[in-house]
C-alpha positions as CSV (number, residue, x, y, z in Angstrom):
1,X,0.3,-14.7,8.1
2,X,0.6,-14.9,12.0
3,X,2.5,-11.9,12.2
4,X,0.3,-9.8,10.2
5,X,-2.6,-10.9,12.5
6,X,-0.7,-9.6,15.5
7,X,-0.2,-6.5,13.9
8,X,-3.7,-6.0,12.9
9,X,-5.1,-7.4,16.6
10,X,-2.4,-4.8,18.4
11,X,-3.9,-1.7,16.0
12,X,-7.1,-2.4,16.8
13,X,-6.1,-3.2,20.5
14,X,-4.2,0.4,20.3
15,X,-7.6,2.2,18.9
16,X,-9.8,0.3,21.6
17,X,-11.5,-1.9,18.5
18,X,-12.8,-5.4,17.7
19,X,-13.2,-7.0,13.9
20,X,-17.2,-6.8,15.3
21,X,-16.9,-2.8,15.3
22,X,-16.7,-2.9,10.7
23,X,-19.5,-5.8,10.5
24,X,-21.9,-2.4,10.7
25,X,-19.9,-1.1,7.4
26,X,-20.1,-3.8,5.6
27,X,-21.9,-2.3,2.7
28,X,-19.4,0.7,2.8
29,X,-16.1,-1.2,2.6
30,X,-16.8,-4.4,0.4
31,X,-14.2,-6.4,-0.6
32,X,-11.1,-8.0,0.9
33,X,-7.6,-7.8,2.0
34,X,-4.7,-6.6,0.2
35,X,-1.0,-7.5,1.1
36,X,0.2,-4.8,2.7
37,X,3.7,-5.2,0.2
38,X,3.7,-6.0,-3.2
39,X,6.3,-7.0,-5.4
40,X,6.2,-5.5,-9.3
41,X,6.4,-8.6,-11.4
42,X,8.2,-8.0,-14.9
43,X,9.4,-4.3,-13.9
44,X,10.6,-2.2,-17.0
45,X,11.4,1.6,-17.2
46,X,12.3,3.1,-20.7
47,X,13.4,6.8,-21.3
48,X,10.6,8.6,-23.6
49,X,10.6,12.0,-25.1
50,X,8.8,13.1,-22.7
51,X,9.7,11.6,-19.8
52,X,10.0,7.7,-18.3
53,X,7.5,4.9,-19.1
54,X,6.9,2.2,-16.8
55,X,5.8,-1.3,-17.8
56,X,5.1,-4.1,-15.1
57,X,2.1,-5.8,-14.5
58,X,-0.2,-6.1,-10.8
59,X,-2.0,-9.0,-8.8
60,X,-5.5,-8.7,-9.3
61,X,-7.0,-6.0,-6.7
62,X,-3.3,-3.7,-6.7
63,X,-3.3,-0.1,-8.0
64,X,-0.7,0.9,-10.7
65,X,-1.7,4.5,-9.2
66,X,-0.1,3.8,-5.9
67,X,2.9,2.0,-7.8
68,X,3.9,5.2,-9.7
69,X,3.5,7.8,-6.5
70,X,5.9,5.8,-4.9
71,X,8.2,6.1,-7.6
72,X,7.5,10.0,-8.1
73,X,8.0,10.5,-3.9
74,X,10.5,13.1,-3.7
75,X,13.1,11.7,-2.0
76,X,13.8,14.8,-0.1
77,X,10.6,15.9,1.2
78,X,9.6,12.3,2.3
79,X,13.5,12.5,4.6
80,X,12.3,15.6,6.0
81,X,9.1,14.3,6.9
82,X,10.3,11.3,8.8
83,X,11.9,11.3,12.7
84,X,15.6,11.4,13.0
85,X,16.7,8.1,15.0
């Protein structure tokens, strides 16, 4: 938990902003937070005709949207994307 705060106080420190600066958006962005990882609890993947089908289930608030585009990222366009080190 601390070190998620001090990477949400250094973005906001980076972008010159305060928690105060979203109290004015509070109708716009209801809710709460979200863990930034997730882990897939009771992860299956079975070979259909027409394809894969993927079975696991979410915490309350997670998207099984987001799950599946990380499993359909193209491995390499996402390499070519990212800086060499």
């Amino acid at each position: 938990a601390d070190q998620m705060l001090e990477f949400e106080q250094s973005f906001l420190t980076q972008y010159g902003l305060t928690p105060e600066d979203f109290c004015k958006f509070r109708k716009l962005t209801p809710g709460a937070r979200r863990p930034l990882l997730l882990w897939l609890e009771d992860l299956s993947v079975a070979e259909v005709d027409r394809g894969l089908q993927f079975q696991f289930d979410l915490p309350s608030g997670a998207y099984a949207t987001v799950v599946l585009r990380e499993f359909m990222k193209d491995v390499a366009t996402t390499t070519e994307n990212e800086p060499s080190t």
